[in-house]
The first five atom37 places (N, CA, C, CB, O) and aatype in JSON, in Angstrom:
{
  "aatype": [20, 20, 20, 20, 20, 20, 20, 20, 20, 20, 20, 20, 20, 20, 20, 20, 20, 20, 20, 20, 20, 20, 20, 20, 20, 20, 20, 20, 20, 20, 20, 20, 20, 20, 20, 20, 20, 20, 20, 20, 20, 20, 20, 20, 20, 20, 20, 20, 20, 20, 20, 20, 20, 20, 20, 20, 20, 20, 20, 20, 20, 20, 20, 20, 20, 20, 20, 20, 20, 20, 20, 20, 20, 20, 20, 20, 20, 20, 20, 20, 20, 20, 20, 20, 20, 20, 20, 20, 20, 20],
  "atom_mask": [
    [1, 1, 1, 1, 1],
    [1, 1, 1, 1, 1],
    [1, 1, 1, 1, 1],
    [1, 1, 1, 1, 1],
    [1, 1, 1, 1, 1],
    [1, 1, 1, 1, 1],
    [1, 1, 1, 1, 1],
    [1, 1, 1, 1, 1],
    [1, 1, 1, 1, 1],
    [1, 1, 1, 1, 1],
    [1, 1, 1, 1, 1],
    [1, 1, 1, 1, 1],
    [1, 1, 1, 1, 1],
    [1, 1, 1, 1, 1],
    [1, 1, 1, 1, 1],
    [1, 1, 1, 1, 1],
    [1, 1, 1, 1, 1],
    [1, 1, 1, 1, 1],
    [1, 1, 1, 1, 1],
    [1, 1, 1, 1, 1],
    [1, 1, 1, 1, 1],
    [1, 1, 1, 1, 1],
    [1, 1, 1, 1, 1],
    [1, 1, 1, 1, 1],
    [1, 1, 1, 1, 1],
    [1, 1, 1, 1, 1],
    [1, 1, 1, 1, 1],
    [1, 1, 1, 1, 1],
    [1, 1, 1, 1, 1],
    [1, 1, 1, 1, 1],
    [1, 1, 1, 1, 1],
    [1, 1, 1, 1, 1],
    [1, 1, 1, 1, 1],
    [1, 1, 1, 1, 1],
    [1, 1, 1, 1, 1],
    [1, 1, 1, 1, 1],
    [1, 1, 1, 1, 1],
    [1, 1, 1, 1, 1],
    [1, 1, 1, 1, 1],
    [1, 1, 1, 1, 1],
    [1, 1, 1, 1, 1],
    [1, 1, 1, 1, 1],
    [1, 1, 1, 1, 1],
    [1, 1, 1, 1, 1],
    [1, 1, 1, 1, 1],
    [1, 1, 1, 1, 1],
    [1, 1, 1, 1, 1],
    [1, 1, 1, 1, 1],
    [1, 1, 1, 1, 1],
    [1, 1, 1, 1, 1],
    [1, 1, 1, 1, 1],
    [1, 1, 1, 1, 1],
    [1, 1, 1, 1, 1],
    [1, 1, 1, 1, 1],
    [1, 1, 1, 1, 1],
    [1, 1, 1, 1, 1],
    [1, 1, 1, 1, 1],
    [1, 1, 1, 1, 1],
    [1, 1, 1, 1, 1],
    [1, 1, 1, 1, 1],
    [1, 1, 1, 1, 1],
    [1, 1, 1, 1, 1],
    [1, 1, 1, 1, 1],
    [1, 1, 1, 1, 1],
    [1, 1, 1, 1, 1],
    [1, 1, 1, 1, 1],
    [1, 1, 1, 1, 1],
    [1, 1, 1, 1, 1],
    [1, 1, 1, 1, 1],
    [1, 1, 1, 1, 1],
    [1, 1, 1, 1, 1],
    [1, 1, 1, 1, 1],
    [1, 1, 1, 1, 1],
    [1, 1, 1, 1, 1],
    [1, 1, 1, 1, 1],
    [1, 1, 1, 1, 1],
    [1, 1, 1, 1, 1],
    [1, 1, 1, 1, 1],
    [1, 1, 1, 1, 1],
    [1, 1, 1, 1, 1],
    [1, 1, 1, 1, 1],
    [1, 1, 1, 1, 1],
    [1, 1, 1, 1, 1],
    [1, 1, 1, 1, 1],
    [1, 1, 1, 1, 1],
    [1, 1, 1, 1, 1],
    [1, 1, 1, 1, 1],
    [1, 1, 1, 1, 1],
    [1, 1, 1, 1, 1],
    [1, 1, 1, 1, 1]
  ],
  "atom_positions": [
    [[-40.37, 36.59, 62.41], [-40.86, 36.86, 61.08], [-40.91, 35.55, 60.27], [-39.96, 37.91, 60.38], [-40.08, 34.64, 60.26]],
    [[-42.08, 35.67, 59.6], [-42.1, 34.38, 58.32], [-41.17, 34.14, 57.23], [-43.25, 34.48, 57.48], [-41.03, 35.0, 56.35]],
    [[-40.52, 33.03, 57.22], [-39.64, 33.34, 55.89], [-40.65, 33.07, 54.55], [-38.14, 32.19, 55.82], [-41.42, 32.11, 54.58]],
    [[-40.58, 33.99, 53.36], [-41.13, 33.77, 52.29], [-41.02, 32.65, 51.51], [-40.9, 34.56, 51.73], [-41.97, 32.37, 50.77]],
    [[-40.12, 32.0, 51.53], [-39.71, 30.79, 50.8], [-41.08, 29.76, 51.58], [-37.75, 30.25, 51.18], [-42.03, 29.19, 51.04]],
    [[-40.72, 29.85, 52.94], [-41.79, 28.76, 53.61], [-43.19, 29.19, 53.51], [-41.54, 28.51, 55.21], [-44.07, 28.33, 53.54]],
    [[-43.53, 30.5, 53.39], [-44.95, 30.8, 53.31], [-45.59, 30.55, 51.74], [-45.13, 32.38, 53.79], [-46.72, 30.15, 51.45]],
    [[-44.61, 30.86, 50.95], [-45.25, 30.19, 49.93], [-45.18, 28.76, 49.45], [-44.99, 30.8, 49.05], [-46.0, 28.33, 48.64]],
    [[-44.3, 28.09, 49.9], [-44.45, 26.97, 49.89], [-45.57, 26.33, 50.79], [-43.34, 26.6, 50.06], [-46.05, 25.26, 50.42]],
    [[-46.0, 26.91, 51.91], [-47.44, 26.54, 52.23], [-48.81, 26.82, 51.61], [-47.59, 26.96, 53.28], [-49.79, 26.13, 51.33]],
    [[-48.53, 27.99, 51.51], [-49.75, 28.51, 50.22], [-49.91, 27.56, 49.14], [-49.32, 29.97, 49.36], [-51.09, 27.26, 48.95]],
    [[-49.03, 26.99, 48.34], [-48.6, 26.09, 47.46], [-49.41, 24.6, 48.06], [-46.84, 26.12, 47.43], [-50.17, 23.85, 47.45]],
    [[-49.16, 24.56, 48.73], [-49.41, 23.08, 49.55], [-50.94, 23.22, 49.87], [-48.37, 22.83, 51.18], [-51.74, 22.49, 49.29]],
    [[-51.35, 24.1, 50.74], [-52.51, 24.53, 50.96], [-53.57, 24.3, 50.05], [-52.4, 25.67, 51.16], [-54.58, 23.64, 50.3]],
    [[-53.15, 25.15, 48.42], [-54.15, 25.38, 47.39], [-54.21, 24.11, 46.98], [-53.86, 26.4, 46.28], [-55.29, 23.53, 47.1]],
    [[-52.98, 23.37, 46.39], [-53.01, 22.26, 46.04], [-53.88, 20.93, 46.83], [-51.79, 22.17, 45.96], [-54.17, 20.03, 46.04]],
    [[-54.22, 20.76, 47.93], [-54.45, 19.87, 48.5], [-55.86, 20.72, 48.86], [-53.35, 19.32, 49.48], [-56.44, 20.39, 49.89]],
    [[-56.3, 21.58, 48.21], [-58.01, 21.93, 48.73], [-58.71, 21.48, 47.18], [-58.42, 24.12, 49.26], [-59.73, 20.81, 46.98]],
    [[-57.52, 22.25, 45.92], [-58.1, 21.6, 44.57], [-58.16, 20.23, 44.32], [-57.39, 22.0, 43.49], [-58.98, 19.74, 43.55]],
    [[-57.32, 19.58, 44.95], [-57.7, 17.83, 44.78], [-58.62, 17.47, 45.78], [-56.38, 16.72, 45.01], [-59.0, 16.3, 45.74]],
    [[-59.05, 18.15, 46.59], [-60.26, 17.52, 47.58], [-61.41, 17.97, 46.85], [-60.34, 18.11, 49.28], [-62.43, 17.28, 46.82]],
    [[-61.31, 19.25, 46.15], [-62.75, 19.64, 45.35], [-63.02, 18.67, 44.15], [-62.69, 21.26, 44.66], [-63.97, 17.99, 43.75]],
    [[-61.72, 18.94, 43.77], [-61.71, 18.03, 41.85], [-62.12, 16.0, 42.51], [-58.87, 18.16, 40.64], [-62.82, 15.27, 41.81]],
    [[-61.74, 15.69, 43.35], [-62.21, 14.49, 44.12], [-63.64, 14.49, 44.07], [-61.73, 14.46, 45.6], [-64.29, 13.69, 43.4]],
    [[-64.1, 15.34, 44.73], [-65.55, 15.64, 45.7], [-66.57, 15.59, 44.22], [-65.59, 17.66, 46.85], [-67.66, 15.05, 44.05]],
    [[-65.69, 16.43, 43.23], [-66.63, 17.14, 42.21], [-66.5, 15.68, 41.02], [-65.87, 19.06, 41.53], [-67.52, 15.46, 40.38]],
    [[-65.51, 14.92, 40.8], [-65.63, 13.62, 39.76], [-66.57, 12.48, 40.58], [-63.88, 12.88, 39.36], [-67.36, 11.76, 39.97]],
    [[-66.42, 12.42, 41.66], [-67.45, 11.67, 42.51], [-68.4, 12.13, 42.06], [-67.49, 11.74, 43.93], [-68.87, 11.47, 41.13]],
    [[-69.03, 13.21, 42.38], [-70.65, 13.61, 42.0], [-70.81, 13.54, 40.79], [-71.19, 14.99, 42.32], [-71.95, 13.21, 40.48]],
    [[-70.04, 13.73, 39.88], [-70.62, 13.74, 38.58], [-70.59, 11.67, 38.23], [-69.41, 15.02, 37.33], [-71.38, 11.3, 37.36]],
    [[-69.94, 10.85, 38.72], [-69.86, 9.28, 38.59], [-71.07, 9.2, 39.2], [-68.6, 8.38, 39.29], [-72.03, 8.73, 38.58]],
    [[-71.17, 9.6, 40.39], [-72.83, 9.13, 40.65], [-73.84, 9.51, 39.88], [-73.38, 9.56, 41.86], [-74.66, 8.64, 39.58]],
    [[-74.04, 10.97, 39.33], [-74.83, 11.17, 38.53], [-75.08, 10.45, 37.69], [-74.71, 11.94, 38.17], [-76.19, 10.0, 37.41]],
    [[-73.71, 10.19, 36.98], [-73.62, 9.72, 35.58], [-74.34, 8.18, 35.33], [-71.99, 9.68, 35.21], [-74.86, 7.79, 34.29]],
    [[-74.19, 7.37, 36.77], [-74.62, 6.07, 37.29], [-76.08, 5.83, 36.99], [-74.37, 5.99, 38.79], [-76.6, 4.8, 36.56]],
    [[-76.62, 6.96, 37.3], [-78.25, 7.13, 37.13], [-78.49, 7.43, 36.17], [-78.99, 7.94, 37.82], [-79.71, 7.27, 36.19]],
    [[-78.2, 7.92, 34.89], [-78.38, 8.41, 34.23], [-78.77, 7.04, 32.9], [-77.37, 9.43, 34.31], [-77.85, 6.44, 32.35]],
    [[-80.07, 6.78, 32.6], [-80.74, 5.69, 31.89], [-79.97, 6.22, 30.45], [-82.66, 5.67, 31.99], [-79.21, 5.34, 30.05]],
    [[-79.98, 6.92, 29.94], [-79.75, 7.53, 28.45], [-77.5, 7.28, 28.73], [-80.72, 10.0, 28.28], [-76.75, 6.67, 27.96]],
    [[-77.29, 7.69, 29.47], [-75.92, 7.55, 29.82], [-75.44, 6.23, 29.92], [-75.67, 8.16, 30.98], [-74.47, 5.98, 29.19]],
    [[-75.74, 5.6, 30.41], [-75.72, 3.94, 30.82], [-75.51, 3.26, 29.4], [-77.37, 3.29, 31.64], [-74.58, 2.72, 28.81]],
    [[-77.07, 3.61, 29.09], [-77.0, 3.31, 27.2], [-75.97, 3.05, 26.18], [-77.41, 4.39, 26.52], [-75.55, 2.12, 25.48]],
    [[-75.68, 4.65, 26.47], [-74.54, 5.03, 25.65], [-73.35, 4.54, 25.91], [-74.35, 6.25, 25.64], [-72.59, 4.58, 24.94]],
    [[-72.84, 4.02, 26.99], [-72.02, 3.54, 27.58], [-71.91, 1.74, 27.01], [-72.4, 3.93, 29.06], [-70.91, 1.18, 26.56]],
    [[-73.4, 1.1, 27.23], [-73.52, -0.31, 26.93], [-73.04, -0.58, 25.31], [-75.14, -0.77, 27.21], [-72.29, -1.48, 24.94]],
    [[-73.87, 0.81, 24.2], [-73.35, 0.36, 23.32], [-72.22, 0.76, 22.38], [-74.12, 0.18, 22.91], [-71.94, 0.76, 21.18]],
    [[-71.57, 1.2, 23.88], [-70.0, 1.29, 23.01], [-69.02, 0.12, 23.29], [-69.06, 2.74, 23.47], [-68.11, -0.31, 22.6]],
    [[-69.49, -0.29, 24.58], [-68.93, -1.86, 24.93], [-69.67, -2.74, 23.78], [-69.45, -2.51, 26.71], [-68.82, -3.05, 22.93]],
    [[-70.81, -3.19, 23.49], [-71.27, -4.12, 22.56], [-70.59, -4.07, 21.1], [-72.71, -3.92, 22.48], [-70.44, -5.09, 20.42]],
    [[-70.09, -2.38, 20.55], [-69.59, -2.12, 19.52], [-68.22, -2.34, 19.32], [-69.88, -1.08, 19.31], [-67.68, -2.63, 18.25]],
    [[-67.46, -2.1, 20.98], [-66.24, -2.94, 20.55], [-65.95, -4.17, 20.65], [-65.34, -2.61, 20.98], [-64.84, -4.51, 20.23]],
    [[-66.83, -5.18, 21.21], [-66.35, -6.41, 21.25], [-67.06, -7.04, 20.48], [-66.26, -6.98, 22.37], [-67.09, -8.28, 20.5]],
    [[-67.8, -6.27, 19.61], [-68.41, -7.01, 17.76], [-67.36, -6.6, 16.82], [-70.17, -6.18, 16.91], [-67.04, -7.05, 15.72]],
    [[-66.89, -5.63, 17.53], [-65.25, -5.46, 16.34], [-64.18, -6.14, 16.82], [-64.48, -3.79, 16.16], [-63.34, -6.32, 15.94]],
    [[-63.89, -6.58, 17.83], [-63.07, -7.41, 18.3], [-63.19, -8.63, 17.54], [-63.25, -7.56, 19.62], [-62.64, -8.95, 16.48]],
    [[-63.92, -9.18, 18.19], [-64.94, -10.64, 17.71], [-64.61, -10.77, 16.3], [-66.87, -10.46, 17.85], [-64.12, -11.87, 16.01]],
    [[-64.77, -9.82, 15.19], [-64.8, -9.62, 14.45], [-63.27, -10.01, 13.37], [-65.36, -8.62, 14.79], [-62.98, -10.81, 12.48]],
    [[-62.73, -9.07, 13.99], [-61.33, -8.98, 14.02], [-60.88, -10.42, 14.43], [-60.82, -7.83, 15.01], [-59.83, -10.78, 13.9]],
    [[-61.24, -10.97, 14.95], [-60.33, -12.71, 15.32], [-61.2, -13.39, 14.54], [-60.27, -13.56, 17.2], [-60.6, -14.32, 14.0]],
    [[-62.44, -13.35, 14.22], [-62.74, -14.28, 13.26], [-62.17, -14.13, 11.97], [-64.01, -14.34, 13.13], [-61.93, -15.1, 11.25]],
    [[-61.9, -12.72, 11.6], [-61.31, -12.9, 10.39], [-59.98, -13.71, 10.03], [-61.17, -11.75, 10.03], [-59.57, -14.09, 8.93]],
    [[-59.43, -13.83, 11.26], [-57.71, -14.37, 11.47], [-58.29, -15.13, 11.11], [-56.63, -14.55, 12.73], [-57.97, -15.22, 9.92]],
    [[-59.57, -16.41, 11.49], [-59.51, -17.92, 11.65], [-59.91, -18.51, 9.8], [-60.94, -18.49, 13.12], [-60.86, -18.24, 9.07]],
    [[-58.63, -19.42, 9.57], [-59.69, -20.17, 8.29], [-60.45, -20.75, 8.77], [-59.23, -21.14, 7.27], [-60.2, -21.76, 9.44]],
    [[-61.42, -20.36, 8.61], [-62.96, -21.15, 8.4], [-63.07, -22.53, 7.65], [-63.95, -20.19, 7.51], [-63.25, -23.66, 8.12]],
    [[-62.87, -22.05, 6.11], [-62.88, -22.87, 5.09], [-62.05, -24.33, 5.43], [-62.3, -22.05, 3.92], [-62.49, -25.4, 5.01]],
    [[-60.94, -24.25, 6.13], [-59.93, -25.09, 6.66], [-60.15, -25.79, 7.48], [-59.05, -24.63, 7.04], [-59.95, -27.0, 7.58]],
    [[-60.68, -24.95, 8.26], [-61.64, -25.85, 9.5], [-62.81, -26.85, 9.61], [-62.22, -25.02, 10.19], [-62.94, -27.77, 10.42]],
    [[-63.74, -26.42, 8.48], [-65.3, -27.39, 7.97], [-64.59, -28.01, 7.51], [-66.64, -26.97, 6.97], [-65.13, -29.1, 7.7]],
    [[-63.19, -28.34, 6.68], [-62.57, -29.25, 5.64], [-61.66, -30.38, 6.92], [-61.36, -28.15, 4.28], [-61.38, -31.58, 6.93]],
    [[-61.51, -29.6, 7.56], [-60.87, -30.77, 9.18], [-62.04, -31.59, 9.49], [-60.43, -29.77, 11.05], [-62.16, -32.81, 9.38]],
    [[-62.96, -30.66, 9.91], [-63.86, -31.74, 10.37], [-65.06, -32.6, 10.17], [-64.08, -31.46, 11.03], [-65.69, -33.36, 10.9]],
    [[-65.2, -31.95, 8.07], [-65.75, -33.2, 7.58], [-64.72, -34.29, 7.37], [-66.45, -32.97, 6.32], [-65.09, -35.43, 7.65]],
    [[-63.6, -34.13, 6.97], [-62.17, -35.07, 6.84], [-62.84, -36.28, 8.5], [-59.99, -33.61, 7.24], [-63.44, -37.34, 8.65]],
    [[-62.41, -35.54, 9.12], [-63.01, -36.22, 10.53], [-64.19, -37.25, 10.58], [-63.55, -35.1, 11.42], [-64.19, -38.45, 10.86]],
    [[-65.15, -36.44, 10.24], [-66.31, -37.37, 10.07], [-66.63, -38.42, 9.09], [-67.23, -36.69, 9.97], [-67.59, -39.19, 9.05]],
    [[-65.65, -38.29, 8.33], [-65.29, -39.42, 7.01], [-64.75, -40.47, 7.22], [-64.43, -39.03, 6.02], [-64.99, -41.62, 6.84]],
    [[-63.58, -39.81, 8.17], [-63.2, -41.21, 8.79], [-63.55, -41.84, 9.73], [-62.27, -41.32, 9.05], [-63.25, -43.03, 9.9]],
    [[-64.39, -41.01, 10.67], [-65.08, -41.97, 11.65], [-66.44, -42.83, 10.99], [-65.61, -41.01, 12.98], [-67.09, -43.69, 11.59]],
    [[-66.61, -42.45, 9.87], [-67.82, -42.95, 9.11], [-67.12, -44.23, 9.22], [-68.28, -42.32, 7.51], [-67.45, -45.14, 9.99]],
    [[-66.12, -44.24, 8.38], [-65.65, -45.71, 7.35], [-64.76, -46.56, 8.42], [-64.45, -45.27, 5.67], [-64.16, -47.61, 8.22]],
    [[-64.84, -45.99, 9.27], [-64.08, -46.96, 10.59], [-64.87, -47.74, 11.15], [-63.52, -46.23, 11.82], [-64.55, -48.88, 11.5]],
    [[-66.86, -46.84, 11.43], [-67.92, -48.13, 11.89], [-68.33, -48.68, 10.61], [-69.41, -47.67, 12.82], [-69.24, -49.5, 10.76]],
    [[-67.94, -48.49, 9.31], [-68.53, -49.86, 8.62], [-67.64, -50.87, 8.32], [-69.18, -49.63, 7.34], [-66.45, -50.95, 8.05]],
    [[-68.9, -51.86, 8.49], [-67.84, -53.37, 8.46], [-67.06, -53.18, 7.38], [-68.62, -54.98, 8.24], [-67.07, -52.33, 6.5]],
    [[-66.03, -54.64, 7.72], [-64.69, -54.46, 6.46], [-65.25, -55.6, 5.34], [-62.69, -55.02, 7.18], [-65.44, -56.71, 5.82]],
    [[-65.49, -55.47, 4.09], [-65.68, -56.8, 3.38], [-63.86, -57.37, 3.03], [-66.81, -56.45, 1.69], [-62.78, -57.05, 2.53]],
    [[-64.72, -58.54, 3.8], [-62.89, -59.37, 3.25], [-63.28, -61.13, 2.8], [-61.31, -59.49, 5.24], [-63.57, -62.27, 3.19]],
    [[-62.89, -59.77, 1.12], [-62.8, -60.63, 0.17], [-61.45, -61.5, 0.17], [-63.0, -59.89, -1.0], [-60.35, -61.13, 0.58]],
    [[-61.9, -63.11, -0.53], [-61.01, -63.38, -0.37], [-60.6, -63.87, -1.37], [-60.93, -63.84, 0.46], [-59.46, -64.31, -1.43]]
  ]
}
């Protein structure tokens, strides 16, 4: 005779391991679909483009700007007055 404990624990095992071969079988088909799908793709591209213009976004705001054009005209000021000659007066 079968013990019940073990038969349902196969039943258990059984169902379980046919629903992950379907739910497998069945997210596969719908990724391929979804692959082809021109209007899907789309929608997909511009939610990537939308977050990394908010990203982007988001770190430019961290950066002083203002601080930065002020570095590197500072910069170019002094490389100005470094190539002109020195008058030495005497």
């Amino acid at each position: 005779m079968i013990d019940p404990g073990t038969l349902a624990t196969t039943i258990r095992s059984q169902i379980s391991s046919s629903v992950d071969e379907h739910i497998r079988a069945y997210v596969e088909n719908i990724i391929q679909e979804l692959s082809l799908d021109a209007a899907w793709i789309g929608k997909i591209e511009q939610q990537i483009n939308d977050t990394i213009s908010r990203k982007f976004s988001q770190k430019l705001n961290l950066v002083d700007v203002d601080s930065l054009i002020a570095q590197s005209m500072d910069a170019a000021i002094d490389r100005y007055h470094a190539r002109q000659p020195k008058n030495n007066l005497v």
